[in-house]
N, CA, C and O atoms as a Tripos MOL2 file, in Angstrom:
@<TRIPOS>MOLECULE
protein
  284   283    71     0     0
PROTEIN
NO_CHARGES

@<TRIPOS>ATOM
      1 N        -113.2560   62.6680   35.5500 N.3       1 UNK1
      2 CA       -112.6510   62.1100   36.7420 C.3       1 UNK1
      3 C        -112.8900   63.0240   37.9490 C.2       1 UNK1
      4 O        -112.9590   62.7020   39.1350 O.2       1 UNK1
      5 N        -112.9750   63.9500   37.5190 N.am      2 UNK2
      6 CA       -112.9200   65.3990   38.7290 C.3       2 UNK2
      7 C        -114.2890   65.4880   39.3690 C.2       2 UNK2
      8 O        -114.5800   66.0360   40.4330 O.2       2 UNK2
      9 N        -115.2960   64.6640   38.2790 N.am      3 UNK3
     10 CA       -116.4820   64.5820   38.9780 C.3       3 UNK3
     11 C        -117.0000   63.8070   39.6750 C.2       3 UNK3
     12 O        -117.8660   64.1280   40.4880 O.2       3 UNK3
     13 N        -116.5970   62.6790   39.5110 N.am      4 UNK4
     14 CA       -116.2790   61.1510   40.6430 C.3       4 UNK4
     15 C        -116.0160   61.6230   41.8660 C.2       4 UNK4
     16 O        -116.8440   61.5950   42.7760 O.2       4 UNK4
     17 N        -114.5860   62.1950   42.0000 N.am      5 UNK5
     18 CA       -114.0680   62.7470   43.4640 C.3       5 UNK5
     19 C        -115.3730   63.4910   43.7110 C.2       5 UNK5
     20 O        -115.9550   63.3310   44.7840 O.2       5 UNK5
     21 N        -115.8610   64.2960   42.7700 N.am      6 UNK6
     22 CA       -116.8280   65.6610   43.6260 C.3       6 UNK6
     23 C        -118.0590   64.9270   43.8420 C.2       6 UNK6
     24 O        -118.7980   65.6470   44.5140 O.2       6 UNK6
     25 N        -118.6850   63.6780   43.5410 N.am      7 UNK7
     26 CA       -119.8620   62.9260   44.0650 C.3       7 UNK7
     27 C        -118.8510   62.0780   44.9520 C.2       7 UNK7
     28 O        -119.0350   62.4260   46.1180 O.2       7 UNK7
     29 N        -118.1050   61.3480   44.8980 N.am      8 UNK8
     30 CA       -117.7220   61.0900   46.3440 C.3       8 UNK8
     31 C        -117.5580   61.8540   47.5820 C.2       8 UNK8
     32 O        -118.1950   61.3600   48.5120 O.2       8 UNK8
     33 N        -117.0060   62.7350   47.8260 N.am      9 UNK9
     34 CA       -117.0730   63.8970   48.5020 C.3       9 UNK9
     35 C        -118.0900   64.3230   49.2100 C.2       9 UNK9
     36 O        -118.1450   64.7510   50.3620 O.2       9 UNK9
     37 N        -119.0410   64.1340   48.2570 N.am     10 UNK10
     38 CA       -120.4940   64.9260   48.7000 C.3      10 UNK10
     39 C        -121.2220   63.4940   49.1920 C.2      10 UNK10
     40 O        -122.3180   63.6520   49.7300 O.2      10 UNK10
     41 N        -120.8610   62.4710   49.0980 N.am     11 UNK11
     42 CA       -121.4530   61.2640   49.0980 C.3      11 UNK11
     43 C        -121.0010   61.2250   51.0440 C.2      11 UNK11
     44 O        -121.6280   61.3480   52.0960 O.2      11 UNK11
     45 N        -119.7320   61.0090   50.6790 N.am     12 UNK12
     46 CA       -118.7600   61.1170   52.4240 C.3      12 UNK12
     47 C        -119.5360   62.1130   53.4570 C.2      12 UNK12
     48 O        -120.2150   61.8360   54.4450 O.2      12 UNK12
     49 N        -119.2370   63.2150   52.9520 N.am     13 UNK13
     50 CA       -119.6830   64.5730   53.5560 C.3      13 UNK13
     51 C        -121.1320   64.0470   54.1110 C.2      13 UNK13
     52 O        -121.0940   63.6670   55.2820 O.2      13 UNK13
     53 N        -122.3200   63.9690   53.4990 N.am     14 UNK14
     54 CA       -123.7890   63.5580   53.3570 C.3      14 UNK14
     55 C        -123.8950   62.0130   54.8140 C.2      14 UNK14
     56 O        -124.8900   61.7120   55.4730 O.2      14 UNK14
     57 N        -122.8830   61.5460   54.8530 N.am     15 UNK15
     58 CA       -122.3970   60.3320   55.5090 C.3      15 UNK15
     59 C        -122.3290   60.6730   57.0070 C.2      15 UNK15
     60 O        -123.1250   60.3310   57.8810 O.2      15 UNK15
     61 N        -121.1390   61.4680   57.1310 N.am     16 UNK16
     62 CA       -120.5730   62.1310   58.0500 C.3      16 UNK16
     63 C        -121.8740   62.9360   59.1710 C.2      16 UNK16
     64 O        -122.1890   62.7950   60.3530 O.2      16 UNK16
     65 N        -122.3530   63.8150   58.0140 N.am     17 UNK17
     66 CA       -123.6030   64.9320   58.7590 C.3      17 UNK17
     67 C        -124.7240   63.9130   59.3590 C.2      17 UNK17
     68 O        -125.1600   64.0760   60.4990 O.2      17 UNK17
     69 N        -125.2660   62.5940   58.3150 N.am     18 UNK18
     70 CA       -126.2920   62.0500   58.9830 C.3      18 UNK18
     71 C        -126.1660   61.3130   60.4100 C.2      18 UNK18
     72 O        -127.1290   61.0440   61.1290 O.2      18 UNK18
     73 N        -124.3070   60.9260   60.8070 N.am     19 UNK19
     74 CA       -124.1610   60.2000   61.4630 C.3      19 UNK19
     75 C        -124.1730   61.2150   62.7840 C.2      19 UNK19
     76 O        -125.0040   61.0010   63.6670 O.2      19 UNK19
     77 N        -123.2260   62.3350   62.9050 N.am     20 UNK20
     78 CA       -123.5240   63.4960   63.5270 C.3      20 UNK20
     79 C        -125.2320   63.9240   63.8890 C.2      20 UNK20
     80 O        -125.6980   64.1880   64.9970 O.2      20 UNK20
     81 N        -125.8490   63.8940   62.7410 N.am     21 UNK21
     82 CA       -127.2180   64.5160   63.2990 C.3      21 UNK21
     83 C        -128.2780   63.7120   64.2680 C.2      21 UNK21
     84 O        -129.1080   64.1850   65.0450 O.2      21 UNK21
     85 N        -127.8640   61.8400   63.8540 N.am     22 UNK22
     86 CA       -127.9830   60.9590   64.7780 C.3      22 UNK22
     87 C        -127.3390   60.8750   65.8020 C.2      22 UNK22
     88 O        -128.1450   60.3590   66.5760 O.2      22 UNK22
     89 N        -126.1780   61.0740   66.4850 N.am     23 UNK23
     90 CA       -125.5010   61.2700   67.7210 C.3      23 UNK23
     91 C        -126.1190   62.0830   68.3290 C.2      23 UNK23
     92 O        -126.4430   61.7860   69.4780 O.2      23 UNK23
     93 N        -126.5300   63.4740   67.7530 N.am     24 UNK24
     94 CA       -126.7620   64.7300   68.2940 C.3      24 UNK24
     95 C        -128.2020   64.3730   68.6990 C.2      24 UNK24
     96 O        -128.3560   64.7590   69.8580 O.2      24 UNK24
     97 N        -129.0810   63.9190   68.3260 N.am     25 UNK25
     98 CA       -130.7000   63.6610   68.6160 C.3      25 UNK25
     99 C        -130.8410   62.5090   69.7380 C.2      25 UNK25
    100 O        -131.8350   62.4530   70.4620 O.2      25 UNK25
    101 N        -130.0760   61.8560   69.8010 N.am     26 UNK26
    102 CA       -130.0460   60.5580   71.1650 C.3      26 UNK26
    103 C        -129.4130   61.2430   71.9440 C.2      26 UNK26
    104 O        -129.8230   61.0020   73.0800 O.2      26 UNK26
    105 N        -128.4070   62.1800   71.9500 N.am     27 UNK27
    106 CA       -127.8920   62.8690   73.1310 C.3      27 UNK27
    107 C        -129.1470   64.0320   73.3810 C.2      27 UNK27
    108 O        -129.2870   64.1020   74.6020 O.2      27 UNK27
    109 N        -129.9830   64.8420   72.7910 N.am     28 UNK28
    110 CA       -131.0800   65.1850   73.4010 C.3      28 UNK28
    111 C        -132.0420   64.5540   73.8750 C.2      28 UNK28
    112 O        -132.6640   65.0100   74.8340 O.2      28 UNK28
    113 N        -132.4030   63.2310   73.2310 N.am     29 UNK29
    114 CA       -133.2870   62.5730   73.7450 C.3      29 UNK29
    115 C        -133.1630   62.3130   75.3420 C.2      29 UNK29
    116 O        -133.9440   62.3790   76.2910 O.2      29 UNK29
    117 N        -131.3320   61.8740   75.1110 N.am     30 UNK30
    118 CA       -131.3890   61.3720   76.6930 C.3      30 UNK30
    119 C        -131.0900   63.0660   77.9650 C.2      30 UNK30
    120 O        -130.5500   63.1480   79.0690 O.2      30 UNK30
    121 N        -131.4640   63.6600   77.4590 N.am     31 UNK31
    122 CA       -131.0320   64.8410   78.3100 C.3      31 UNK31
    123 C        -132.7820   65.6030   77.8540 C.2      31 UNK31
    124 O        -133.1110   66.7600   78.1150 O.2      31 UNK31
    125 N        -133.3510   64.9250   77.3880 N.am     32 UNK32
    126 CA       -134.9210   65.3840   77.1800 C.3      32 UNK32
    127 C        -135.3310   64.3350   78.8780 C.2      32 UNK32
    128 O        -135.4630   64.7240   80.0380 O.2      32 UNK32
    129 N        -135.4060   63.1600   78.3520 N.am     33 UNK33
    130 CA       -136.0850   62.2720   79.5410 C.3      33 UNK33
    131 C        -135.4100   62.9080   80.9110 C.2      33 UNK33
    132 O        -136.1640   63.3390   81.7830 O.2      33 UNK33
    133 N        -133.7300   62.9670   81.1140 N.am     34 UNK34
    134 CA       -133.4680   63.3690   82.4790 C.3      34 UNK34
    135 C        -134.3110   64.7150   82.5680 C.2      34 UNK34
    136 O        -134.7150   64.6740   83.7300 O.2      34 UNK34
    137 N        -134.7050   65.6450   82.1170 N.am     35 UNK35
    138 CA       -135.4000   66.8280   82.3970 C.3      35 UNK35
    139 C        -136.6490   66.4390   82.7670 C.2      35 UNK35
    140 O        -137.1760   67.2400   83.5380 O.2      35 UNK35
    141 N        -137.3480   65.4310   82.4700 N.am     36 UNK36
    142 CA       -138.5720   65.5250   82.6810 C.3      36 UNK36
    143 C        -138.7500   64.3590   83.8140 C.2      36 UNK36
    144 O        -139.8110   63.8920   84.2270 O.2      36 UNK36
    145 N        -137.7050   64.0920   84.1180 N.am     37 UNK37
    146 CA       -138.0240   62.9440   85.7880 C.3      37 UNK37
    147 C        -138.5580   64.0480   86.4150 C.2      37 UNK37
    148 O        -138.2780   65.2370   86.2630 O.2      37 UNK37
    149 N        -139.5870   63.3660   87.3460 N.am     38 UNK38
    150 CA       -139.4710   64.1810   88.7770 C.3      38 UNK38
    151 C        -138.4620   64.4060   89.6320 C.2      38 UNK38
    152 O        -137.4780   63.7200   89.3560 O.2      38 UNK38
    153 N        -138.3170   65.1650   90.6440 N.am     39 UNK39
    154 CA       -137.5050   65.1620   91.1930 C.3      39 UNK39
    155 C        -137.1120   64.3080   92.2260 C.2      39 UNK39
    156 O        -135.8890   64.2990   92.3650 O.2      39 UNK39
    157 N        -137.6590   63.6630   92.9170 N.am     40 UNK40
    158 CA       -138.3160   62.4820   93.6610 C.3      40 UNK40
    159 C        -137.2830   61.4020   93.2540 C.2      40 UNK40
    160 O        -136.5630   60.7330   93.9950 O.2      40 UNK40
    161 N        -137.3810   61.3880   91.8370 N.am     41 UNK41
    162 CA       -137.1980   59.9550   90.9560 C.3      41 UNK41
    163 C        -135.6020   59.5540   91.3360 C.2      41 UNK41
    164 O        -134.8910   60.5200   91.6130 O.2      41 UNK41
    165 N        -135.1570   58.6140   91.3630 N.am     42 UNK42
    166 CA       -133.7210   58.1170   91.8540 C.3      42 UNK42
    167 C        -133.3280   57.4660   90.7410 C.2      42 UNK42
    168 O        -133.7440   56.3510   90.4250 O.2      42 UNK42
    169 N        -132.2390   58.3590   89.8870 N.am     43 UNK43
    170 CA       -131.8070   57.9950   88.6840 C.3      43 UNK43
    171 C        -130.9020   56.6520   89.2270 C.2      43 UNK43
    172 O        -130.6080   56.6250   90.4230 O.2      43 UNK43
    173 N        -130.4240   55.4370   88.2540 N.am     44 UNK44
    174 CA       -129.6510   54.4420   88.5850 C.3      44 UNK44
    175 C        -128.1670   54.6840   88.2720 C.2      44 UNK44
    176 O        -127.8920   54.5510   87.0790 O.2      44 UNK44
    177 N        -127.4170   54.9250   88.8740 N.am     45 UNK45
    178 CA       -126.2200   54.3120   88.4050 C.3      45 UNK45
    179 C        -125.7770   53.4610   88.5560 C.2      45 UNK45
    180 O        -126.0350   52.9690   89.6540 O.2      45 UNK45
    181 N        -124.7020   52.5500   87.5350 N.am     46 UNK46
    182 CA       -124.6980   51.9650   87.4120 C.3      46 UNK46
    183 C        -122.8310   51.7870   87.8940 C.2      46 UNK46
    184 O        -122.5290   50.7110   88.4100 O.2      46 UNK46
    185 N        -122.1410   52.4310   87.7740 N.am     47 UNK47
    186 CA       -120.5910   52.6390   88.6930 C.3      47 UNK47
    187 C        -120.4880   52.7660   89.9240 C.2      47 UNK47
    188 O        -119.4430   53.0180   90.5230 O.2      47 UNK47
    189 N        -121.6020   52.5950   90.4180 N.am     48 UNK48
    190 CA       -121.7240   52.3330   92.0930 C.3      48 UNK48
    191 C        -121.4080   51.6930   92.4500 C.2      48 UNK48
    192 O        -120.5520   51.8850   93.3140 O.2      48 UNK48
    193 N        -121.9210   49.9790   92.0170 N.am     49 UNK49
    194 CA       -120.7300   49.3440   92.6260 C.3      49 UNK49
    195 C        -119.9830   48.6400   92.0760 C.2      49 UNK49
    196 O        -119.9740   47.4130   91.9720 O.2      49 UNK49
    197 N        -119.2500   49.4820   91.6600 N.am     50 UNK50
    198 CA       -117.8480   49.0700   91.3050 C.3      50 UNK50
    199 C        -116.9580   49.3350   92.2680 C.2      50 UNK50
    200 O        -116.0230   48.5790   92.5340 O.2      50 UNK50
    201 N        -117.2180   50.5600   92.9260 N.am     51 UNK51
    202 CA       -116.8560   50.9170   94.0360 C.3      51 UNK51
    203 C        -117.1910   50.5490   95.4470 C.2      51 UNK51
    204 O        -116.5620   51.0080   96.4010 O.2      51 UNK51
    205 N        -118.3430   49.5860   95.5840 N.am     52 UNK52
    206 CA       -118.9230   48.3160   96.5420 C.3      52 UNK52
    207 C        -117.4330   47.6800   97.1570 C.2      52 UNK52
    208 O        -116.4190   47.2720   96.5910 O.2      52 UNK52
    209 N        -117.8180   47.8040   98.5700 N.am     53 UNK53
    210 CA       -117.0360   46.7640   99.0920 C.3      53 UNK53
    211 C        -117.0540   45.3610   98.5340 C.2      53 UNK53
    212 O        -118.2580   45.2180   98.3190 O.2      53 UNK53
    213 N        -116.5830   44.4530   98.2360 N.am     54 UNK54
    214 CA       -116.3650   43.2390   97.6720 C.3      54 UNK54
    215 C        -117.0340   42.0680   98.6760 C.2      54 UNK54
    216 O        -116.8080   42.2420   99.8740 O.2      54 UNK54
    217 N        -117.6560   41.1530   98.3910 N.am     55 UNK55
    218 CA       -118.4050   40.1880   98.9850 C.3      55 UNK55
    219 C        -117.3110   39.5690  100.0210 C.2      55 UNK55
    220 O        -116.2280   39.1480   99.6110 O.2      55 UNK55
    221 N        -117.6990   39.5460  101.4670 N.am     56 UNK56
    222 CA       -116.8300   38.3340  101.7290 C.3      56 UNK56
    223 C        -116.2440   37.1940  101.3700 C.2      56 UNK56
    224 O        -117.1830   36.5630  100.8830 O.2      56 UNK56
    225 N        -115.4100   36.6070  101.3060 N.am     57 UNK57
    226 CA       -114.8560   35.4450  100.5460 C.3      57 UNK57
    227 C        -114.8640   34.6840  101.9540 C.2      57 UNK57
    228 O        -114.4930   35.1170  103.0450 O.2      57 UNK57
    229 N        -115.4450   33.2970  101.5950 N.am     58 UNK58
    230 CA       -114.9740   32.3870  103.0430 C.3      58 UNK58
    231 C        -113.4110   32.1650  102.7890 C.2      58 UNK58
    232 O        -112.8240   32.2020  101.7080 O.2      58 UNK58
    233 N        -112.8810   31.9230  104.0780 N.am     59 UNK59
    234 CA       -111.4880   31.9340  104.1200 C.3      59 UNK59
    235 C        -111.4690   29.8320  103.7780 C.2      59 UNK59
    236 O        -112.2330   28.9280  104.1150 O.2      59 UNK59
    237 N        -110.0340   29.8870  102.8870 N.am     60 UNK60
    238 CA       -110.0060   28.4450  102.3910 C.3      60 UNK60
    239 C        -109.5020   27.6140  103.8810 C.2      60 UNK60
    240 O        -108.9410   28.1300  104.8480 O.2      60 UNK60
    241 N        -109.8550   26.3500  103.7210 N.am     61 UNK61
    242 CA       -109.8260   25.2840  104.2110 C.3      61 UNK61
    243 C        -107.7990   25.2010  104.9780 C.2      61 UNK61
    244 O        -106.7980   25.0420  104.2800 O.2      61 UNK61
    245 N        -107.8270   25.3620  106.4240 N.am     62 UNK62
    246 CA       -106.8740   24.7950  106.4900 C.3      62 UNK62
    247 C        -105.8450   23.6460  106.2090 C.2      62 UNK62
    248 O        -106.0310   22.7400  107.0210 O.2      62 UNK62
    249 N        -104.6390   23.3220  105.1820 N.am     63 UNK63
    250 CA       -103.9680   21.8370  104.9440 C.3      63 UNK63
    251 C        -103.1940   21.6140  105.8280 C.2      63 UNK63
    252 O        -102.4730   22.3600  106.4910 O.2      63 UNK63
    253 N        -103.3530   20.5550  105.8310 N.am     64 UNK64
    254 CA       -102.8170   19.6490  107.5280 C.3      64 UNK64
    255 C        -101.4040   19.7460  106.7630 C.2      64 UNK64
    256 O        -101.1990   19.2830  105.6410 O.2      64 UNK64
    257 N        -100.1550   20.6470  107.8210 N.am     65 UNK65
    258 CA        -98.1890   20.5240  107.5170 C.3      65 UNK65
    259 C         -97.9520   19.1150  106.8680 C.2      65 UNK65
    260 O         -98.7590   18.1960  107.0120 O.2      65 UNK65
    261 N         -97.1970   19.0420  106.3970 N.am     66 UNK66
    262 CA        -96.6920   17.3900  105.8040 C.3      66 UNK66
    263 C         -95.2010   17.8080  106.3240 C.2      66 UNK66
    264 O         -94.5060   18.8160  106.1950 O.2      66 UNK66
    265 N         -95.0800   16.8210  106.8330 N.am     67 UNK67
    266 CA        -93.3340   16.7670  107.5700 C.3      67 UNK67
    267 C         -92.5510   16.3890  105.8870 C.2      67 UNK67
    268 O         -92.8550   16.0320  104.7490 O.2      67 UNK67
    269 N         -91.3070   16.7910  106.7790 N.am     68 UNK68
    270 CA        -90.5410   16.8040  105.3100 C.3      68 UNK68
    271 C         -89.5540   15.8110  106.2380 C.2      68 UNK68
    272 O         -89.5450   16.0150  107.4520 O.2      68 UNK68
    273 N         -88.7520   14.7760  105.7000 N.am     69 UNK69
    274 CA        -87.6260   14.0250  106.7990 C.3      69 UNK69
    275 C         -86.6230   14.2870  105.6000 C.2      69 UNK69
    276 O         -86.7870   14.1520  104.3870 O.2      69 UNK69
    277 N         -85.1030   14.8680  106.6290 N.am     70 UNK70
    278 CA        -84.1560   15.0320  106.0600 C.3      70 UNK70
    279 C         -83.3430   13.5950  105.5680 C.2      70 UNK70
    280 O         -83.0270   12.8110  106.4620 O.2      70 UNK70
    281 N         -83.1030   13.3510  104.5470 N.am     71 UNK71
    282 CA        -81.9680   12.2340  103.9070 C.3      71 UNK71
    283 C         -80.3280   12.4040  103.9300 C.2      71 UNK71
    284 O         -79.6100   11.5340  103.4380 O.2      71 UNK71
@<TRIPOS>BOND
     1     1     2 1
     2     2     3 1
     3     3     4 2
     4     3     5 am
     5     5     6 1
     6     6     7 1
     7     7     8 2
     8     7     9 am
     9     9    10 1
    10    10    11 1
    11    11    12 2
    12    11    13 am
    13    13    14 1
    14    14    15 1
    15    15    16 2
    16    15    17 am
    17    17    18 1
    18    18    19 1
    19    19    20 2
    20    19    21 am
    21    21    22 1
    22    22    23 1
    23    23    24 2
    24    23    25 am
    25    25    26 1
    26    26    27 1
    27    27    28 2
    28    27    29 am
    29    29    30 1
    30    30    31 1
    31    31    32 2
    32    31    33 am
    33    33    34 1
    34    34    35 1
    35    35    36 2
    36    35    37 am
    37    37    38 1
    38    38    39 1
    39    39    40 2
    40    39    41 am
    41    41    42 1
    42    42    43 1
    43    43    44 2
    44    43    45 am
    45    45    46 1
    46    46    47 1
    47    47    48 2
    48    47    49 am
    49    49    50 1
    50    50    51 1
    51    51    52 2
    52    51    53 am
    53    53    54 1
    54    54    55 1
    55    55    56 2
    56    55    57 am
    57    57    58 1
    58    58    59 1
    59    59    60 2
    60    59    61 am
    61    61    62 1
    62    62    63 1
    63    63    64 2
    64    63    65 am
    65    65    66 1
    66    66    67 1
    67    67    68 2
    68    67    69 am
    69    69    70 1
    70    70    71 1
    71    71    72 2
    72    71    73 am
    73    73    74 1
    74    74    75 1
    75    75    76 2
    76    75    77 am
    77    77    78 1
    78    78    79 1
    79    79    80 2
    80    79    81 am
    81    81    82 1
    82    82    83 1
    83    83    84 2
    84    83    85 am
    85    85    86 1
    86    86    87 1
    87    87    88 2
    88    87    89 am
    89    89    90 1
    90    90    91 1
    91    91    92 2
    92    91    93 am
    93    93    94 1
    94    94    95 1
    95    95    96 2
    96    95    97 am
    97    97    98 1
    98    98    99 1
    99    99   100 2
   100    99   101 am
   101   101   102 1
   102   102   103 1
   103   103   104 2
   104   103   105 am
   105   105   106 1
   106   106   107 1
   107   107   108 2
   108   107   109 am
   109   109   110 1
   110   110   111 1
   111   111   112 2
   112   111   113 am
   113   113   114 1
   114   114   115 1
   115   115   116 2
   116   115   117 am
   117   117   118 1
   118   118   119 1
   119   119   120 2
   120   119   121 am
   121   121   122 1
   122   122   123 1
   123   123   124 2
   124   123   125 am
   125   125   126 1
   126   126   127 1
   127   127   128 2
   128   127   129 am
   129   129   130 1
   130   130   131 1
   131   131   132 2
   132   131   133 am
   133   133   134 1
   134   134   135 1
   135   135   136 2
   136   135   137 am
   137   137   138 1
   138   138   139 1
   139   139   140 2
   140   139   141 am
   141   141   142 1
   142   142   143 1
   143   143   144 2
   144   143   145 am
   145   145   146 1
   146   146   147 1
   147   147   148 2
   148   147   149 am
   149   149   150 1
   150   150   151 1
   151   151   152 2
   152   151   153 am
   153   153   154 1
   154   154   155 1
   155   155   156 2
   156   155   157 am
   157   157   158 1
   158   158   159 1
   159   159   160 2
   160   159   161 am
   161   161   162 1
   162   162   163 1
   163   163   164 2
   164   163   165 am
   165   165   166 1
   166   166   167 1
   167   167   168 2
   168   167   169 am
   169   169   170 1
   170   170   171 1
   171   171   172 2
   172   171   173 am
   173   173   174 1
   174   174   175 1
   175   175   176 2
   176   175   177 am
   177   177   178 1
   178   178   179 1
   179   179   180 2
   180   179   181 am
   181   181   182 1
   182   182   183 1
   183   183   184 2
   184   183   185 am
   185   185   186 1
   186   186   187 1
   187   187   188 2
   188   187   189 am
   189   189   190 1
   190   190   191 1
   191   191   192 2
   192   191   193 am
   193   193   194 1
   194   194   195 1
   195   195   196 2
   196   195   197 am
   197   197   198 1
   198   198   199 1
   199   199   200 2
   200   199   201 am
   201   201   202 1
   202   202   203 1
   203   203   204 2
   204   203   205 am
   205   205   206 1
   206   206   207 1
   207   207   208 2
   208   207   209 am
   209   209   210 1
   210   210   211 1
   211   211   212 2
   212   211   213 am
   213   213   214 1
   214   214   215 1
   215   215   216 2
   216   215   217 am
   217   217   218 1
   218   218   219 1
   219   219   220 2
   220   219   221 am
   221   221   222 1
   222   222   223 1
   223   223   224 2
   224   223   225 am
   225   225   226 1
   226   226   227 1
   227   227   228 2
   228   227   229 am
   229   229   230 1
   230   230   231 1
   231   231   232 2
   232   231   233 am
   233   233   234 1
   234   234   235 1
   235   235   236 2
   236   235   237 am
   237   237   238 1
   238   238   239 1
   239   239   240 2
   240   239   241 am
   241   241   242 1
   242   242   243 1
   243   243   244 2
   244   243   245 am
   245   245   246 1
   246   246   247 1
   247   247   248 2
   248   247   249 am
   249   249   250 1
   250   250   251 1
   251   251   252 2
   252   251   253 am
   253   253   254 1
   254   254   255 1
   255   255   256 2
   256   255   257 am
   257   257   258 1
   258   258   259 1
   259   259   260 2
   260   259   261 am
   261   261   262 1
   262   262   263 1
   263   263   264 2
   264   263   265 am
   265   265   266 1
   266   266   267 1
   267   267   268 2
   268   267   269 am
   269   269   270 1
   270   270   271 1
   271   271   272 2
   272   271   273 am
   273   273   274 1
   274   274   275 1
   275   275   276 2
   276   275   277 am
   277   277   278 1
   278   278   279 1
   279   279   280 2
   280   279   281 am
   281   281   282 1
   282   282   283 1
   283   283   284 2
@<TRIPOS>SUBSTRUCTURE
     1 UNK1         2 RESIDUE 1 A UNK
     2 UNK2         6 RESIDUE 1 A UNK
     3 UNK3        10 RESIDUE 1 A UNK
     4 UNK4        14 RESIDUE 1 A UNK
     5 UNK5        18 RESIDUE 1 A UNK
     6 UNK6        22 RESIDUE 1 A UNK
     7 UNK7        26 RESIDUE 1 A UNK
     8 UNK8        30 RESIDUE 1 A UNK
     9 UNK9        34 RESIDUE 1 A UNK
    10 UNK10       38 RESIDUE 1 A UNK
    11 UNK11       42 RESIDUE 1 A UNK
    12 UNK12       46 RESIDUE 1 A UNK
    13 UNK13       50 RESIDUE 1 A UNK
    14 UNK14       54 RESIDUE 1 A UNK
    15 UNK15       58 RESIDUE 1 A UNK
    16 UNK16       62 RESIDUE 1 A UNK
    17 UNK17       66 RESIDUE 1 A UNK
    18 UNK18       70 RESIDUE 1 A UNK
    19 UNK19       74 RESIDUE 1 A UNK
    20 UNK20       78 RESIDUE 1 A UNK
    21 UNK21       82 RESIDUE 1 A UNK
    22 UNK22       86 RESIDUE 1 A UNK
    23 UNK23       90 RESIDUE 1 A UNK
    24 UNK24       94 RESIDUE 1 A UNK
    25 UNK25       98 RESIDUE 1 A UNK
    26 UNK26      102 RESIDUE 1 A UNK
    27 UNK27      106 RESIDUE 1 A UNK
    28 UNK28      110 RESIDUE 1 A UNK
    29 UNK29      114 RESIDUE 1 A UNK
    30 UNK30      118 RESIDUE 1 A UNK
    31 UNK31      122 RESIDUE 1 A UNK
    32 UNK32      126 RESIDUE 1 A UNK
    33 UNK33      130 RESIDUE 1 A UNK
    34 UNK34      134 RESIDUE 1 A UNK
    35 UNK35      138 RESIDUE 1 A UNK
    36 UNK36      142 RESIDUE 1 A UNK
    37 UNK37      146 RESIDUE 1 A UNK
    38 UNK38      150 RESIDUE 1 A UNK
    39 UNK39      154 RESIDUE 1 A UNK
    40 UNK40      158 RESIDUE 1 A UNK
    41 UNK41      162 RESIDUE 1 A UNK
    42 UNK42      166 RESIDUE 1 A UNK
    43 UNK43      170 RESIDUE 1 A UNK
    44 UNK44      174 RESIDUE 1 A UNK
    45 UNK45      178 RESIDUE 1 A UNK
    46 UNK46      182 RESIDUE 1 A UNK
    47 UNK47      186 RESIDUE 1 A UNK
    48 UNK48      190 RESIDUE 1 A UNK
    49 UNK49      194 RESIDUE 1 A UNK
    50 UNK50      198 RESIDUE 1 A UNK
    51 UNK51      202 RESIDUE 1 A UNK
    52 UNK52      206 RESIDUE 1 A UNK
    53 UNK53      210 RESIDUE 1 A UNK
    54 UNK54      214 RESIDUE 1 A UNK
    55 UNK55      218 RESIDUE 1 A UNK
    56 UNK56      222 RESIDUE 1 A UNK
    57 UNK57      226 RESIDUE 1 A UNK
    58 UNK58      230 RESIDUE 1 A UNK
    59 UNK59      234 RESIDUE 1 A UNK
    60 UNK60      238 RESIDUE 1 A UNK
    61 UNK61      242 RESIDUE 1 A UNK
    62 UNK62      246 RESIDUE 1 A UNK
    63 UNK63      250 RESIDUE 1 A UNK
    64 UNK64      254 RESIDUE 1 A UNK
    65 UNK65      258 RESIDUE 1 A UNK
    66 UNK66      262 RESIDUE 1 A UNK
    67 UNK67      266 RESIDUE 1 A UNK
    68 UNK68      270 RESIDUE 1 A UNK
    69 UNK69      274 RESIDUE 1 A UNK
    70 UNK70      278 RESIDUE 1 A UNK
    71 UNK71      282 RESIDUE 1 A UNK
């Protein structure tokens, strides 16, 4: 039984590291490419406009008052 847990363990563990060693290689990748832009180059962001003034909205249609008569 003690050896089940100890290949699970090592099974998890083995899990854990590959998923880590994949995080860790796309986060160089993407910090490989920003190094090698020129300097020139105009990276995009993309939270810009979020912070954009907002499109004008046409203002809605005036409704003609409706009289109200007291009873």
């Amino acid at each position: 039984m003690l050896i089940l847990a100890l290949i699970g363990s090592v099974w998890i563990f083995s899990c854990v590291m590959a998923v880590a060693l994949c995080v860790a290689a796309r986060r160089g990748d993407e910090r490989i490419a920003v190094a090698l832009l020129p300097p020139e180059a105009e990276a995009e962001v993309a939270f810009v406009a979020t912070f954009a003034e907002p499109a004008a909205q046409p203002a809605p249609a005036a409704r003609p008052a409706h009289s109200r008569s007291a009873l």
